[in-house]
N, C-alpha and C positions, 0 to 999 in steps of 0.2 A: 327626268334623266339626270339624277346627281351623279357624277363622276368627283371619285375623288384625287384631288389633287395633291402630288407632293409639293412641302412650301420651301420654297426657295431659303439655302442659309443666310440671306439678309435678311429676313422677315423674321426669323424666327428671332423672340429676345432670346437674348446672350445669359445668364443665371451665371448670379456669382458663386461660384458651390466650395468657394475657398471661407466662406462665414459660416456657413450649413455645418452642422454638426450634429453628427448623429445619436439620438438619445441609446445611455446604453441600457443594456439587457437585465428585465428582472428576473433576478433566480434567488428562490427561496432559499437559506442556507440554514440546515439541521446544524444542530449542537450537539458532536461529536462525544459521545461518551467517555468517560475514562474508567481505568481498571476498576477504582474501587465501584464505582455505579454499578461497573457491570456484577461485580463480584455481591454484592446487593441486591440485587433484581436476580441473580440465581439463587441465592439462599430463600429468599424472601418471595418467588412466588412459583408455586407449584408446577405450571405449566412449561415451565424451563428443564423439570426435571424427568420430561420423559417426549420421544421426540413420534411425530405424527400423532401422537396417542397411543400408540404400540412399543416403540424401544422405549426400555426406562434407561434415562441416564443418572442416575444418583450414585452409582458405584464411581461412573465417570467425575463428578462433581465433588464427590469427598477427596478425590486425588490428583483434582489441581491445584497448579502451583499459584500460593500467592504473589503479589503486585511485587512484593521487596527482593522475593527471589528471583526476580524477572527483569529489574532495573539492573543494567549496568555500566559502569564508568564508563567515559565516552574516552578511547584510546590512540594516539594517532599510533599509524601502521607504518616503517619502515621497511620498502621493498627489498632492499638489502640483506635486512637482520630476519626477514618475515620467510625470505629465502633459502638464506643458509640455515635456522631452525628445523622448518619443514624437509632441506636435503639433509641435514644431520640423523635425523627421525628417520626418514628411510634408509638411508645407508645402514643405520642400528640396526632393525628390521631386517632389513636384506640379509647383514651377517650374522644377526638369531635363527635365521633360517637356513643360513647355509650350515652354520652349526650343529645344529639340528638334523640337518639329511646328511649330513658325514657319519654321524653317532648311530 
């Protein structure tokens, strides 16, 4: 006839969990490609150039754009200048159009 008993909180020891430190997490980390690898691994192996085994992409593949046309300067944007551009462009627009439906 074991019954169990709850243990009183004086009995129980006290754990210091302020020293404990919890081991951190392993996570395997892939090496991220860059353009040119990838641009390498499509020329260079057949099976990039056609997709399930059914779509051929090679039309697609001779009319992408390389790595240099793809990099560009890093610009900062002022919200001021980035605003009145974009409303000056429309307002353009708007009165090509209205000219356009009066004629």
């Amino acid at each position: 006839a074991d019954i169990p008993v709850i243990p009183d909180l004086e009995e129980v020891q006290e754990e210091d969990l302020a020293m404990q430190v919890a081991a951190p997490p392993s996570v395997q980390v892939n090496r991220v490609l860059t353009y040119h690898d990838l641009d390498k691994d499509l020329m260079n192996y057949a099976a990039f150039q056609t997709l399930d085994g059914e779509v051929d992409l090679k039309l697609l593949t001779k009319v992408l754009a390389p790595e240099q046309e793809l990099q560009e300067d890093d610009a900062s944007w002022d919200w001021d200048h980035l605003f009145t551009e974009v409303s000056s462009e429309l307002v353009t627009e708007w009165e090509l159009g209205q000219s356009e439906r009066e004629d």
